[in-house]
VOZA-875554 format. One record per residue: residue number from 0; chain; x, y, z of N, C-alpha, C in turn. Coordinates in nm, 3 decimals. Each point is the difference from the previous one (the first is absolute). Example, Ala and Ser with C-alpha at 12.3 -4.5 7.8 and 13.67 -1.06 7.14 Angstrom:
BEGIN
NODE pos unit      nx      ny      nz     cax     cay     caz      cx      cy      cz
NODE   0    A   1.319  -0.569   0.780  -0.089   0.119   0.000   0.090   0.120   0.000
NODE   1    A  -0.035   0.105  -0.072   0.082   0.119   0.006  -0.077   0.109   0.073
***
This chain:
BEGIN
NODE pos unit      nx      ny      nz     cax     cay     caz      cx      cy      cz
NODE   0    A   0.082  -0.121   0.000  -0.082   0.121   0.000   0.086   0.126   0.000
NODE   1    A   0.074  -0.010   0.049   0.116   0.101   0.016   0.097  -0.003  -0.101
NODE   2    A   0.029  -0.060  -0.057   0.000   0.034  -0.165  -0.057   0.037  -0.094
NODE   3    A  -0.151  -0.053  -0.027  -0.079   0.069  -0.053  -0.054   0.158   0.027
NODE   4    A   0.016   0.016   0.132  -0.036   0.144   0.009   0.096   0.093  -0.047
NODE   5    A   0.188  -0.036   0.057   0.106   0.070  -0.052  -0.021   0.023  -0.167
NODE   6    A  -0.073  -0.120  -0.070  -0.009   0.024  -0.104  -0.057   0.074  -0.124
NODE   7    A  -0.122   0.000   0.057  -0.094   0.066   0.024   0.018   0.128  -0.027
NODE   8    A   0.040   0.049   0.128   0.046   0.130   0.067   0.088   0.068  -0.065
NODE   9    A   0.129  -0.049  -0.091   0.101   0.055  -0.083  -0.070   0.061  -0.079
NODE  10    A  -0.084  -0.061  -0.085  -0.050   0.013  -0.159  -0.120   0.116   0.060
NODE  11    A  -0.062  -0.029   0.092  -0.094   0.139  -0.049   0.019   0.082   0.097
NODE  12    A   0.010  -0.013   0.130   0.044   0.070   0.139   0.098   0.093  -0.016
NODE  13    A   0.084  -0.056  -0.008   0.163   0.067  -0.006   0.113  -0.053  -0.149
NODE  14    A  -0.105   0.061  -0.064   0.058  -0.022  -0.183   0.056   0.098   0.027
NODE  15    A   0.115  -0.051  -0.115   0.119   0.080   0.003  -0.018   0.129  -0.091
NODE  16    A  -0.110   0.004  -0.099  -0.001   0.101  -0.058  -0.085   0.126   0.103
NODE  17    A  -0.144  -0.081  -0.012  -0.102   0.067   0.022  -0.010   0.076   0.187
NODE  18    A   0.090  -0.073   0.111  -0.022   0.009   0.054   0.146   0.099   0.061
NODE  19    A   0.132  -0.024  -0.077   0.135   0.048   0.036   0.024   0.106  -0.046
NODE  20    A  -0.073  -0.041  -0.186   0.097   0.087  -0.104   0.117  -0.034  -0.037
NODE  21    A   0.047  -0.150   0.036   0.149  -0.002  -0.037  -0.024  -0.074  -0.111
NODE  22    A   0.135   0.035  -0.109  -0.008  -0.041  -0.132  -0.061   0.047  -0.112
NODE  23    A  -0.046   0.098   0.003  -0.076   0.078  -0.058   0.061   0.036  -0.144
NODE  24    A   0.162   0.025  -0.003   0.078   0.018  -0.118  -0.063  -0.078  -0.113
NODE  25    A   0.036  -0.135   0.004  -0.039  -0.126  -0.062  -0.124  -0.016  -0.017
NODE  26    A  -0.043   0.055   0.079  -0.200  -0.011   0.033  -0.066   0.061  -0.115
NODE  27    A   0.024   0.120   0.017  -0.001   0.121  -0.143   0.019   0.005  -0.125
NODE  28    A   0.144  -0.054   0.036   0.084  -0.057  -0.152  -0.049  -0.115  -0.088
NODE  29    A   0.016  -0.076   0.030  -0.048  -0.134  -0.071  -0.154  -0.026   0.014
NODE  30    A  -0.075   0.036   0.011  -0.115  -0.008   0.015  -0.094   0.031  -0.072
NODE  31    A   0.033   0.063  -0.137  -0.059   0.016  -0.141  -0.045  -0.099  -0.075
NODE  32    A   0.063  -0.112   0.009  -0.072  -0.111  -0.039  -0.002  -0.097   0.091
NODE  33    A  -0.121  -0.155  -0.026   0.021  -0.063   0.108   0.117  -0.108  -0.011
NODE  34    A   0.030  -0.040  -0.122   0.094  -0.107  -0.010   0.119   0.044   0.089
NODE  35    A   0.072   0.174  -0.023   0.094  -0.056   0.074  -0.033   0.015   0.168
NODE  36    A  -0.122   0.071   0.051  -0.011   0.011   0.122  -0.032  -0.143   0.047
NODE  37    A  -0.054  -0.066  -0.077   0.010  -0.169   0.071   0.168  -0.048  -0.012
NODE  38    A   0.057   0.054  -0.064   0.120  -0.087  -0.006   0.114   0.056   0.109
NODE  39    A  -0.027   0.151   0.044   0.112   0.016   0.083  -0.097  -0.029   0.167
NODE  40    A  -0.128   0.001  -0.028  -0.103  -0.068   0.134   0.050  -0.120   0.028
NODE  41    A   0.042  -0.073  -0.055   0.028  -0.146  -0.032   0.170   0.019   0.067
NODE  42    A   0.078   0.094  -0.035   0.131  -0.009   0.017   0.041   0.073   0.144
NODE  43    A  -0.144   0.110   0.061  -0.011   0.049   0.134  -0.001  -0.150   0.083
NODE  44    A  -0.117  -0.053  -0.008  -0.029  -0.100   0.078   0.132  -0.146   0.018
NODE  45    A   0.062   0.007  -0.125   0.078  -0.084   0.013   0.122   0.048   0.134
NODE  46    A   0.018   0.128  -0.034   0.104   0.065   0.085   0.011  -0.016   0.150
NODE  47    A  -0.180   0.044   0.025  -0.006   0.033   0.118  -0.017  -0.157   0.104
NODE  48    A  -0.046  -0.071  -0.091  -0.065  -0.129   0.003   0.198  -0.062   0.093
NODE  49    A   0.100   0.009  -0.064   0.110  -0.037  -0.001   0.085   0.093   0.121
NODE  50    A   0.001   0.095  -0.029   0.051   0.106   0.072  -0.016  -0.017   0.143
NODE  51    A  -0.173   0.072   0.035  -0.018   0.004   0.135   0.002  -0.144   0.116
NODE  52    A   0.008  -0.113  -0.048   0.024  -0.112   0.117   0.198   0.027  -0.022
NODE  53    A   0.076   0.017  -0.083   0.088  -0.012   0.013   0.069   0.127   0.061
NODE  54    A  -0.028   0.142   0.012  -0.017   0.064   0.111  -0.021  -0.037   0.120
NODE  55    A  -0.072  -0.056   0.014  -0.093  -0.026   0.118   0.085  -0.111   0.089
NODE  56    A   0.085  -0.110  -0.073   0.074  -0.091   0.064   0.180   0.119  -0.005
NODE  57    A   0.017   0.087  -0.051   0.090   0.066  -0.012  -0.022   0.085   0.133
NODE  58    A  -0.104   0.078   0.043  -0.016   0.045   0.120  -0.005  -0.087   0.108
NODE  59    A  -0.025  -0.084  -0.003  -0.062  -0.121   0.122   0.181  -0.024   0.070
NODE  60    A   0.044  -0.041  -0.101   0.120  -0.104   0.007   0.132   0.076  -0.044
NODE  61    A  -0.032   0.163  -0.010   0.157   0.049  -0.032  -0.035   0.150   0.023
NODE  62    A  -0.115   0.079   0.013   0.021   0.164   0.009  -0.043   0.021   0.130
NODE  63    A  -0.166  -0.056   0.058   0.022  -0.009   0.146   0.089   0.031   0.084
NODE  64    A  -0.043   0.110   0.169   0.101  -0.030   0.078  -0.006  -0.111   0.037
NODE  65    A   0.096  -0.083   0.032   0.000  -0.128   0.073   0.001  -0.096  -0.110
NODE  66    A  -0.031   0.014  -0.136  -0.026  -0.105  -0.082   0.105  -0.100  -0.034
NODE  67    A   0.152   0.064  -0.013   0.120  -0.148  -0.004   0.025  -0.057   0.121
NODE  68    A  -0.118  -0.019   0.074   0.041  -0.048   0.146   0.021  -0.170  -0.033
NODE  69    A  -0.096  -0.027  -0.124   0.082  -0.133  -0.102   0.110  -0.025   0.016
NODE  70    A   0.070   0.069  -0.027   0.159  -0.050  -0.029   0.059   0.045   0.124
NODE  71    A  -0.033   0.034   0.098   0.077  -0.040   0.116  -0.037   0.119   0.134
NODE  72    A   0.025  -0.040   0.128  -0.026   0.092   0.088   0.054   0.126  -0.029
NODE  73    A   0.103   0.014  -0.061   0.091   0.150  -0.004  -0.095   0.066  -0.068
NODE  74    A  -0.060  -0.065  -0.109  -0.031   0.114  -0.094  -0.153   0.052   0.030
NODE  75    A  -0.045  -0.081   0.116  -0.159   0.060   0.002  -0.033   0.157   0.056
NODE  76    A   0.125   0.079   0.026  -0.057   0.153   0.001   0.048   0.070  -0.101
NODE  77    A  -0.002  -0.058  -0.125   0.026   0.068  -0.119  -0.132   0.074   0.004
NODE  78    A   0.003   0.077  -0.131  -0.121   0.050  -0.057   0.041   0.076  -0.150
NODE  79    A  -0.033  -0.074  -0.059   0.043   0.024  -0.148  -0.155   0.073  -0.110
NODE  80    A  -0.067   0.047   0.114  -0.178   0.009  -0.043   0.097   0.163  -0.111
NODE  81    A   0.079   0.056   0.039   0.036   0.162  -0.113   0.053  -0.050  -0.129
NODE  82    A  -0.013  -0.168  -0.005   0.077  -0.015  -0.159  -0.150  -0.064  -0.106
NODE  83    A  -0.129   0.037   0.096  -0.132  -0.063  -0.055  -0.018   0.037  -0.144
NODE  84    A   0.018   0.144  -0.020  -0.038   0.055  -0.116   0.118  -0.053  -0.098
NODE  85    A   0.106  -0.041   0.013   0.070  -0.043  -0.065  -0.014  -0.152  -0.075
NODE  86    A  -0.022  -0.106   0.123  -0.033  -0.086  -0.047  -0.129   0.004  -0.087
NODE  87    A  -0.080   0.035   0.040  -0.140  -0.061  -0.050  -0.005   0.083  -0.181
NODE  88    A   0.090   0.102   0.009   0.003   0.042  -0.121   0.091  -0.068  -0.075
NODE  89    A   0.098  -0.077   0.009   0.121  -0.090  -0.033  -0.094  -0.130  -0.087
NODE  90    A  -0.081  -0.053   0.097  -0.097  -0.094  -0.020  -0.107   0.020  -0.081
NODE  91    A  -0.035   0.092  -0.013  -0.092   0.067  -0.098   0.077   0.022  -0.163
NODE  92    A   0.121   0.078   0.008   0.038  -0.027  -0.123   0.051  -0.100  -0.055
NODE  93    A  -0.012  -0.118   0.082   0.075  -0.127  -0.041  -0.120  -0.028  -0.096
NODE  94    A  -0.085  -0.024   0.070  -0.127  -0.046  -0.015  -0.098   0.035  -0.177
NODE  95    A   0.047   0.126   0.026  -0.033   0.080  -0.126   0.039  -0.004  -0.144
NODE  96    A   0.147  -0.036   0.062   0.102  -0.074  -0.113  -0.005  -0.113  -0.090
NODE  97    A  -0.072  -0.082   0.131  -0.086  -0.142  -0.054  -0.061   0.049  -0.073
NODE  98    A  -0.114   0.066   0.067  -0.153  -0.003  -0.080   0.027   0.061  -0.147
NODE  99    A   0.084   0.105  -0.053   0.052   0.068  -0.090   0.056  -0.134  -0.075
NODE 100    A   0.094  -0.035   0.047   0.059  -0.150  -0.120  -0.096  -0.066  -0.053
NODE 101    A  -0.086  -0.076   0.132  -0.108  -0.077  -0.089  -0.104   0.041  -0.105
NODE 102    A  -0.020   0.173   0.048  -0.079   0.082  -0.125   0.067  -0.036  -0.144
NODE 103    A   0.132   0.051   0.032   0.045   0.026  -0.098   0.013  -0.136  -0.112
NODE 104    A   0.010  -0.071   0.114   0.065  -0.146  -0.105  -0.134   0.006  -0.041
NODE 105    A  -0.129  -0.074   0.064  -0.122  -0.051  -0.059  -0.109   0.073  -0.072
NODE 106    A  -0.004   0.129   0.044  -0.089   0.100  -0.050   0.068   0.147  -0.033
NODE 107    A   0.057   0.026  -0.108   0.098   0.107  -0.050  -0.073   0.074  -0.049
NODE 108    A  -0.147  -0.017  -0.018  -0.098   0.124  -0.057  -0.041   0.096   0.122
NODE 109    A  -0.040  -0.110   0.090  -0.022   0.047   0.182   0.098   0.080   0.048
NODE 110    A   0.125  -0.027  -0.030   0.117   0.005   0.056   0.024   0.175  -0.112
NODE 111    A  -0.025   0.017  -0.070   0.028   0.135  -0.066  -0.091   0.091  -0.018
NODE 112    A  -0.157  -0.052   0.008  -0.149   0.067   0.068   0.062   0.059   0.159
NODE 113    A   0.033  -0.054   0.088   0.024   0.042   0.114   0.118   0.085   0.026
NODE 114    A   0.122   0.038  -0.091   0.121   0.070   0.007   0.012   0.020   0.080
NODE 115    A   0.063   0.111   0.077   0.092  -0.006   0.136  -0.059   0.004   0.091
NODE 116    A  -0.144  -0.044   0.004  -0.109  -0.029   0.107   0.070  -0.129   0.066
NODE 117    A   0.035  -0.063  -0.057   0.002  -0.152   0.045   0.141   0.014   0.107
NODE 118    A   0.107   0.028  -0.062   0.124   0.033   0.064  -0.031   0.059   0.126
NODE 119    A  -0.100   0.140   0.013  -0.068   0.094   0.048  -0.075  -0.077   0.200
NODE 120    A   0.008  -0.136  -0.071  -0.094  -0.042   0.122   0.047   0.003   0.073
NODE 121    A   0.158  -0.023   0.030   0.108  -0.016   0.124  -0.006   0.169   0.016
NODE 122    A  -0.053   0.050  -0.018   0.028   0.169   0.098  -0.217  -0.008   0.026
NODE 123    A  -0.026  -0.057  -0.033  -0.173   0.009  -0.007  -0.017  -0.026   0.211
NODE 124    A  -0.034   0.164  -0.025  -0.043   0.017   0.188  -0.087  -0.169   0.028
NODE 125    A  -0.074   0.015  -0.030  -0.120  -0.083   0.033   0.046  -0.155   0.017
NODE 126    A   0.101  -0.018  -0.081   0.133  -0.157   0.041   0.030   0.011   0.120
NODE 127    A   0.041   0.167   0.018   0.130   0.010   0.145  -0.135  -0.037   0.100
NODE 128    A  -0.087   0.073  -0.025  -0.118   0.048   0.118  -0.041  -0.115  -0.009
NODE 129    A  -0.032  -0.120  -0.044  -0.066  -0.135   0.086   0.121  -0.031   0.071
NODE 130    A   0.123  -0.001  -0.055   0.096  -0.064   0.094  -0.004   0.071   0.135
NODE 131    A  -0.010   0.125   0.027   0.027   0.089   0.109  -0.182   0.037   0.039
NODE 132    A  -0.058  -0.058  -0.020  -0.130   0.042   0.064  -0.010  -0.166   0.104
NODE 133    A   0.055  -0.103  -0.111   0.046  -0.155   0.045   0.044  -0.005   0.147
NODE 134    A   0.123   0.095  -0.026   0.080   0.047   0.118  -0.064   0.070   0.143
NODE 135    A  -0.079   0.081  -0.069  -0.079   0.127   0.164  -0.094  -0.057   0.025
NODE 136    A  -0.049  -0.107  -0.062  -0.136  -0.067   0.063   0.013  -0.111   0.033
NODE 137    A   0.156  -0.061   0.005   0.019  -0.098   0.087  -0.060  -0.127  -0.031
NODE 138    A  -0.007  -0.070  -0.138  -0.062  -0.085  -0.046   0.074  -0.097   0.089
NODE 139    A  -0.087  -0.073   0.079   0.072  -0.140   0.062   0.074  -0.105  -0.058
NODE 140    A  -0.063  -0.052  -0.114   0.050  -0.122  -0.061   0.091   0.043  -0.159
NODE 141    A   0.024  -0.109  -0.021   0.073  -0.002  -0.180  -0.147  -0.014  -0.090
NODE 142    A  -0.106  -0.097   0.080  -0.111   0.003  -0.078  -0.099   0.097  -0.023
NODE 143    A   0.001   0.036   0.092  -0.043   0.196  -0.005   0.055   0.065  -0.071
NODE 144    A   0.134   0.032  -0.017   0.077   0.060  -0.104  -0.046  -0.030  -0.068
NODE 145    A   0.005  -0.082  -0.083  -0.009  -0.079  -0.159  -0.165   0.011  -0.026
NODE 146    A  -0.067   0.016   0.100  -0.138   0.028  -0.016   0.012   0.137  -0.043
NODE 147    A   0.054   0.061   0.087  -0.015   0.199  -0.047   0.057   0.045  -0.133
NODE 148    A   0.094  -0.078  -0.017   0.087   0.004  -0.084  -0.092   0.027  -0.148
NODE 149    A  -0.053  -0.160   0.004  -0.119  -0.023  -0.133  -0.125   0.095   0.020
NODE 150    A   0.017   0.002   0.087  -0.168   0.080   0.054   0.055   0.185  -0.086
NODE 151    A   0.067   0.070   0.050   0.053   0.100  -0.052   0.021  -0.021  -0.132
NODE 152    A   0.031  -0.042  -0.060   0.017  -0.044  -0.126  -0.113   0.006  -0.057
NODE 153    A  -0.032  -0.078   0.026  -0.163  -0.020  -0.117  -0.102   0.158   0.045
NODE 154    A   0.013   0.027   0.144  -0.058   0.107   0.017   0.046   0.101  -0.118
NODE 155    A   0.171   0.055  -0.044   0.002   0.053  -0.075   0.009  -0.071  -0.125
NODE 156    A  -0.047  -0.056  -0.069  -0.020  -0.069  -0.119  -0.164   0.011  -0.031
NODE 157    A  -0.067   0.008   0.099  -0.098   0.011  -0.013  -0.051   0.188  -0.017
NODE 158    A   0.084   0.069   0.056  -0.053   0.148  -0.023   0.099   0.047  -0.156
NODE 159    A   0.108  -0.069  -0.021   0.027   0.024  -0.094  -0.083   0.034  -0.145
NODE 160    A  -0.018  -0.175  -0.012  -0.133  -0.089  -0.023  -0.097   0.115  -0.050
NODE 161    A  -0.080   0.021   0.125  -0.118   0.095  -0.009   0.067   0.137  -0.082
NODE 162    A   0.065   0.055   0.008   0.030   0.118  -0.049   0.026   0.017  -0.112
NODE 163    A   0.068  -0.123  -0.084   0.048  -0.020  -0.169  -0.119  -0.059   0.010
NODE 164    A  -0.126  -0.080   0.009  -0.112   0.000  -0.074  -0.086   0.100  -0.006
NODE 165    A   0.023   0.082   0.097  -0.098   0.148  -0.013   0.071   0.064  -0.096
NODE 166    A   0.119   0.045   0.006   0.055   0.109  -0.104  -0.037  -0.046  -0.099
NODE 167    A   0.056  -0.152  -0.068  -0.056  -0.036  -0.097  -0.135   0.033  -0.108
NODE 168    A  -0.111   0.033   0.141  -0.159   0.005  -0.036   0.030   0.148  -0.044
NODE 169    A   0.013   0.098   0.107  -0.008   0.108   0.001   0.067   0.099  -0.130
NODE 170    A   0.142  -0.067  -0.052   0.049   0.028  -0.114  -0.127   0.029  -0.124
NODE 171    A  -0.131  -0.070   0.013  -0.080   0.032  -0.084  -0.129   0.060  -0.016
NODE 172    A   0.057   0.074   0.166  -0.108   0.106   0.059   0.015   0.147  -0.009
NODE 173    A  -0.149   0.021   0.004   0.037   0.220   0.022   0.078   0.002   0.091
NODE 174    A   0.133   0.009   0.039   0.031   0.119   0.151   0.043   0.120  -0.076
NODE 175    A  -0.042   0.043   0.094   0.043   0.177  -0.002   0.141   0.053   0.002
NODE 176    A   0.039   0.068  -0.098   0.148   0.015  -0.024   0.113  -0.016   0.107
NODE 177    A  -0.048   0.118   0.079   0.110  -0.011   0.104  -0.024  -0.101   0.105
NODE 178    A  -0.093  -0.098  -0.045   0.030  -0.128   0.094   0.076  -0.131  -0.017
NODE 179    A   0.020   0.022  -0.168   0.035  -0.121  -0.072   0.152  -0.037   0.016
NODE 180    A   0.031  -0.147   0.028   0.155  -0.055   0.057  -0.031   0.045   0.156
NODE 181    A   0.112  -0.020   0.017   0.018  -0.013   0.156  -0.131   0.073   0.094
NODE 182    A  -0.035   0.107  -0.051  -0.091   0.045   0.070  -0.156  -0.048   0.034
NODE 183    A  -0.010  -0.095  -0.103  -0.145  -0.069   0.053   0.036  -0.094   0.035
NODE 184    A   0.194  -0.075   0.011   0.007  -0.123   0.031   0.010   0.018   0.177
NODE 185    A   0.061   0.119   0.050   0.007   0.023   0.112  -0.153  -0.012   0.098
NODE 186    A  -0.089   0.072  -0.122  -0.147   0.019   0.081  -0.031  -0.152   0.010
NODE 187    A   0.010  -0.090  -0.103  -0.100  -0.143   0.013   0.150  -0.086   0.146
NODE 188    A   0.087   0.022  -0.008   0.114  -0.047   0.094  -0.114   0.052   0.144
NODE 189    A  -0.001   0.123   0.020  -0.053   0.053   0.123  -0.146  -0.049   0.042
NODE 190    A  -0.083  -0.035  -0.089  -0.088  -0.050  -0.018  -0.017  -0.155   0.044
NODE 191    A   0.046  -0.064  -0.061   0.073  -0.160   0.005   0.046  -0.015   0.162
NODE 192    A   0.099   0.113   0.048   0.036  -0.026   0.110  -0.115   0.026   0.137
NODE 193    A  -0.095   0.065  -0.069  -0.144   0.034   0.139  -0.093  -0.117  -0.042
NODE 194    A   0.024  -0.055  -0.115  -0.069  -0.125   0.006   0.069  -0.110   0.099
NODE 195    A   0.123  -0.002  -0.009   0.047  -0.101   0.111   0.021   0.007   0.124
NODE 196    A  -0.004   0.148   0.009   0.001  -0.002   0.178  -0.132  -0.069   0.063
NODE 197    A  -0.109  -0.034  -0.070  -0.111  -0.020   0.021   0.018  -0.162   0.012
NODE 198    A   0.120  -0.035  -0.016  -0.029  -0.161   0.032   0.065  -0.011   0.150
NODE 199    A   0.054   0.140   0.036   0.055  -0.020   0.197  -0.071  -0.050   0.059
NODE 200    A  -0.150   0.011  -0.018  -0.111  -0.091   0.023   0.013  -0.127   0.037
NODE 201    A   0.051  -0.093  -0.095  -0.002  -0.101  -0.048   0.012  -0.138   0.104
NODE 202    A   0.131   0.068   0.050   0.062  -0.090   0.112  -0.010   0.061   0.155
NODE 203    A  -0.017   0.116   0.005  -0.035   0.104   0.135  -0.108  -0.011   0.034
NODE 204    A  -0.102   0.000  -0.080  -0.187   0.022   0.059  -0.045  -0.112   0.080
NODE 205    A   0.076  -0.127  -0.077  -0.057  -0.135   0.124   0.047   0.032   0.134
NODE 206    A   0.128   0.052   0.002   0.104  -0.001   0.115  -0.115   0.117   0.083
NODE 207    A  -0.031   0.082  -0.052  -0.054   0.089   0.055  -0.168  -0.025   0.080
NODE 208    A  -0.037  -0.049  -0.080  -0.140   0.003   0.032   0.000  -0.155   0.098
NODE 209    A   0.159  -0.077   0.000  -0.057  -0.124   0.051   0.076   0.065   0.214
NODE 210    A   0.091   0.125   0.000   0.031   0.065   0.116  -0.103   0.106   0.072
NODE 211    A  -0.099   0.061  -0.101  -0.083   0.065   0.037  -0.086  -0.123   0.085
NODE 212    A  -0.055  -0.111  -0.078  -0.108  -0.072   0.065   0.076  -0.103   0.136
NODE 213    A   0.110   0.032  -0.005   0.084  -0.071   0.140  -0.023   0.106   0.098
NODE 214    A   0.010   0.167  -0.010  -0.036   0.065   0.047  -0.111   0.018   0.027
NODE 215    A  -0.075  -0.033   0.021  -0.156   0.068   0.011  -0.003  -0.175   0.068
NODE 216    A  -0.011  -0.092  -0.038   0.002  -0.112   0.091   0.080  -0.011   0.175
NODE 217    A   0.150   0.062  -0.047   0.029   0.012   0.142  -0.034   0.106   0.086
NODE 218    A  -0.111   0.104  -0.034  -0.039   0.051   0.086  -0.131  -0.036   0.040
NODE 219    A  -0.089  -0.064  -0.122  -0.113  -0.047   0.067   0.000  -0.110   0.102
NODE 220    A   0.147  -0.087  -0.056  -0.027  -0.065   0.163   0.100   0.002   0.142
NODE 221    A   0.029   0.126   0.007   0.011   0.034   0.134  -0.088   0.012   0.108
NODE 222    A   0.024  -0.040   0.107  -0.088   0.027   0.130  -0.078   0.132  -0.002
NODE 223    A  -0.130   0.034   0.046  -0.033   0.073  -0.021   0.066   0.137   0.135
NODE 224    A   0.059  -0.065   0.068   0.038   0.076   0.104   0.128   0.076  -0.024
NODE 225    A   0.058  -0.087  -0.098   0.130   0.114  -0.093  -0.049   0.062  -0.087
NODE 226    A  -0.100   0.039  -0.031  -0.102   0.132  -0.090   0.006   0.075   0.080
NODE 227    A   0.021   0.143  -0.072  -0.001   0.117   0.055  -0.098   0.104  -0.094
NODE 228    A  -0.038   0.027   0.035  -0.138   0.153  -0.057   0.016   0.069   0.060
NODE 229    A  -0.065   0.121  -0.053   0.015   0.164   0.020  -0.148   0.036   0.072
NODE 230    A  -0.055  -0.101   0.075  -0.157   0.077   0.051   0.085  -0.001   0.146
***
């Protein structure tokens, strides 16, 4: 259950587009048509999918204070947590490197539709920010990671997604001069994003309405002699 909700929760809760703003470069950019916004959606998710558990065992077991307490009593008051941004970005462009080769070898139309977008992903905020949101929220497990990981991913693959099939439509609509390109893409982005805050709902309202009715139960059955009124 607790996977499914983390999962859940990435993609429409705390999407990386709609809910951060991170990535937005790429977001903008490639998003004119859908082929290649599925293809670098496809090459987000792979990233993050890879990336954030291997962060995540990189903090556990080497940036942590206390974390090389592994390899021996001496070393457990290290704290190597000021070289975070280093690693996890190290790991990220490894990663990227991959995903770029295999473009290139198998799909070279994909691979030149996407130009320095693809290269582009190893500086793409929204990579760093699952790894380091991974990090401040203290994901317990490796399987949690790798849950957020995919979960973020598809969250932005999916607003991508949405945004190259709208432009798409809209390319063959009235807008009004000074709205056309970025400027009506920003309005339907802002738009898109008040549609999703509306799923905070989603996973909060049970939680909510199931503490309200615990409340109102533990006061109805108190003694009536621990009631207090104002007559």
């Amino acid at each position: 259950m607790e996977h499914i909700e983390l999962f859940f929760k990435s993609i429409f809760i705390d999407n990386m587009v709609f809910a951060t703003f991170l990535g937005m470069c790429s977001y903008l950019a490639v998003s004119k048509k859908v082929t290649t916004a599925v293809g670098l959606g496809a090459a987000v998710i792979f990233v993050l999918a890879i990336t954030v558990p291997l962060n995540w065992m990189l903090d556990q077991y080497i940036l942590q204070p206390g974390a090389l307490k592994w390899l021996g009593a001496e070393y457990a008051s290290y704290d190597l947590s000021f070289l975070s941004f280093i690693m996890f970005i190290a790991t990220i462009a490894t990663m990227v490197q991959l995903v770029e080769i295999v473009v290139e070898k198998f799909s070279p139309g994909l691979y030149n539709s996407l130009g320095i977008f693809l290269p582009l992903i190893a500086v793409n905020c929204a990579i760093l920010g699952g790894s380091l949101f991974m990090q401040s929220r203290e994901i317990p497990s490796l399987g949690l990671a790798t849950t957020y990981g995919v979960g973020s991913g598809i969250g932005w693959f999916l607003a991508i997604l949405a945004i190259a099939a709208i432009r798409e439509k809209i390319r063959y609509s009235s807008i009004p001069a000074p709205l056309r390109g970025l400027g009506i893409t920003f309005i339907v982005t802002g738009l898109m994003a008040i549609g999703f805050m509306s799923f905070g709902g989603m996973l909060t309202g049970g939680d909510e309405e199931k503490k309200a009715k615990e409340d109102v139960l533990s006061v109805t059955e108190q003694p009536l002699g621990n009631l207090t009124t104002n007559d």
